[in-house]
N, C-alpha and C positions, 0 to 999 in steps of 0.2 A: 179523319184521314191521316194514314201514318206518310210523315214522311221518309224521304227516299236519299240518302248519300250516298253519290257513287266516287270513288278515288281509285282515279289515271294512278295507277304504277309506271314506271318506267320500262322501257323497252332493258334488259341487258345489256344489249350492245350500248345502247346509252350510259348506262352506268360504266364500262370499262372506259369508253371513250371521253368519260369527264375526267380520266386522270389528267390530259394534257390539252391544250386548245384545240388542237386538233390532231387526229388519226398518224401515224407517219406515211411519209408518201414517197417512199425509195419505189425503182425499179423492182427488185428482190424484197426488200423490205418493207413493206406496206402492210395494210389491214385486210389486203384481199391473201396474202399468206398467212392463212390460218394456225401452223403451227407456231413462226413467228412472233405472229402476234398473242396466241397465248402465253408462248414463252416471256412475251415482254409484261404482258399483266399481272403473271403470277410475280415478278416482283413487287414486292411489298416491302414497304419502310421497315418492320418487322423481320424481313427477312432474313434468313441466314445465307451463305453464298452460296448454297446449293440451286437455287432458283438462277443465280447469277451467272452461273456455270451453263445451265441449261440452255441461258438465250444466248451466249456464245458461242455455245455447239451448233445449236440451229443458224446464227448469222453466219459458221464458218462452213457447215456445211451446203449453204447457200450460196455463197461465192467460191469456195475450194472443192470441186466436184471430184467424188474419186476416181471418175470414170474419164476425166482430164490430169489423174497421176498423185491428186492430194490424198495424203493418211491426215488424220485427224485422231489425235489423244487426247483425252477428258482430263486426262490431270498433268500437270506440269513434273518435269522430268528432274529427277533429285531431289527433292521436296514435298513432303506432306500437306501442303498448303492446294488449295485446288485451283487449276486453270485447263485452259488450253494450248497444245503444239498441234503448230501446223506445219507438217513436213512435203515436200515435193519429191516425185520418183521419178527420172527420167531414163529410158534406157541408152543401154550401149551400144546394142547389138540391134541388127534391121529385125531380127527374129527372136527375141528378148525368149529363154528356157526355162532361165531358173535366176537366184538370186544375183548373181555374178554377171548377169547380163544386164544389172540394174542398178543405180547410182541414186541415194538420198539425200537431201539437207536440209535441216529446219530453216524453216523461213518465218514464221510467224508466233510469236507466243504471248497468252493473254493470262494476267495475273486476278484471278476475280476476287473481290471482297463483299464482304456483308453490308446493305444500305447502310447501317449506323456506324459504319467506317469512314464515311463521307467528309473528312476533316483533309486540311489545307496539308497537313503532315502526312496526311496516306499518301497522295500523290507522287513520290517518289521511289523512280523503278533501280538507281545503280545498284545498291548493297543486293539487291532481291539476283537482280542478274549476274553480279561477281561470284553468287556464292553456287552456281549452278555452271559446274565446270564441263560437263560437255555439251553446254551450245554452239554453233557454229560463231565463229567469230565476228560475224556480222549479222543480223537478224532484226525484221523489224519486233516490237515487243509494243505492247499493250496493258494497261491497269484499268477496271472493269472495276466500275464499286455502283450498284443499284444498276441503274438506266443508262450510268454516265461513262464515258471510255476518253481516256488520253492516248494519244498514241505515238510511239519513238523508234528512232531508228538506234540500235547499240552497235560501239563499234570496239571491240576488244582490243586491237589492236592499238584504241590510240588512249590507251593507259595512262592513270595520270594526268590527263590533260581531258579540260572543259567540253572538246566536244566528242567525249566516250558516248556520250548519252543525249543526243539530237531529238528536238520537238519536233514530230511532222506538221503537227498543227501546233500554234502558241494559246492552245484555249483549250479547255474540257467539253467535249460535245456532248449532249444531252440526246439518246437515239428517240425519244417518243418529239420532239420539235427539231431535228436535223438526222431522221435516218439517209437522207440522201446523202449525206458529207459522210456519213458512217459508211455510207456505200459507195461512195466514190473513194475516200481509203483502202477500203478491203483489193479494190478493185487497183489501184495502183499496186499497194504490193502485191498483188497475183502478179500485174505486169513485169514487173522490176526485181522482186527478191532474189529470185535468182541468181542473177548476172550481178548486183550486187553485191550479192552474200560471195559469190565467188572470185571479184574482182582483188588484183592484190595489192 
């Protein structure tokens, strides 16, 4: 009598979900948004920051709805380097026609890097944002390298001095075991950028 070996494969979903201990479990951000969460898998350690770009567009366009006034650009503005802006449109007029009847400004900008950029010295956003001379002067701004995001508030106007460049968080969040704090960030500067950015 021959015998018989049978061998359990894994389910798929299991194998993505052993990247992290568990699933992320944001409101927006979770394993039940599918595009999301593929965007967050296909980073790979190997990556290059094209992938890392991608799960930024999807978190931003997750939180910055256009159909609430947000534009959204894949690549960051003066620079070759790839990222995200997030710009706000609010109009003027009760009957908004054309351009003139409409008012923008950046609010949000994410600097993506490649996982194997993941060193203590990437971290750091001022020279990145000096050299990117029409942002608005006040902006929150973001560094994106794998899974991981820091996030700041830049403030031009106070040149020279220590706090040009404000931690919102004093930690690096990791989105696959803290997309909620990823989403509750995004989710304060929707509330705030504005009136911020424009305050004098």
């Amino acid at each position: 009598m021959k015998e018989v070996v049978i061998i359990l494969l894994p389910h798929p979903t299991s194998l993505s979900a052993s990247k992290a201990t568990a699933p992320p479990t944001g409101t927006f951000l979770n394993i039940a948004s599918l595009g999301f969460y593929s965007a967050l898998t296909h980073v790979k350690p190997d990556s290059s920051e094209n992938p890392v770009q991608i799960l930024w567009h999807t978190i931003c366009t997750s939180i910055f709805s256009p159909q609430q006034g947000y534009l959204i650009a894949d690549k960051s503005i003066n620079t070759s380097e790839l990222g995200i802006l997030v710009s706000q449109v609010l109009p003027t007029a009760a009957d908004p026609r054309d351009s003139e009847d409409l008012v923008k400004q950046h609010i949000f900008l994410v600097k993506c890097k490649a996982p194997n950029e993941d060193t203590p010295g990437q971290w750091a956003l001022t020279e990145y944002l000096k050299n990117i001379s029409s942002l608005s002067d006040r902006i929150y701004a973001a560094i994106a390298i794998s899974s991981k995001v820091k996030i700041y508030r830049w403030d031009k106007r106070m040149a020279g001095q220590e706090t040009q460049v404000e931690e919102m968080h004093p930690f690096i969040i990791d989105i696959w075991h803290e997309a909620d704090r990823v989403e509750e960030s995004m989710l304060e500067i929707r509330w705030k950028a504005w009136d911020w950015a424009g305050q004098d």
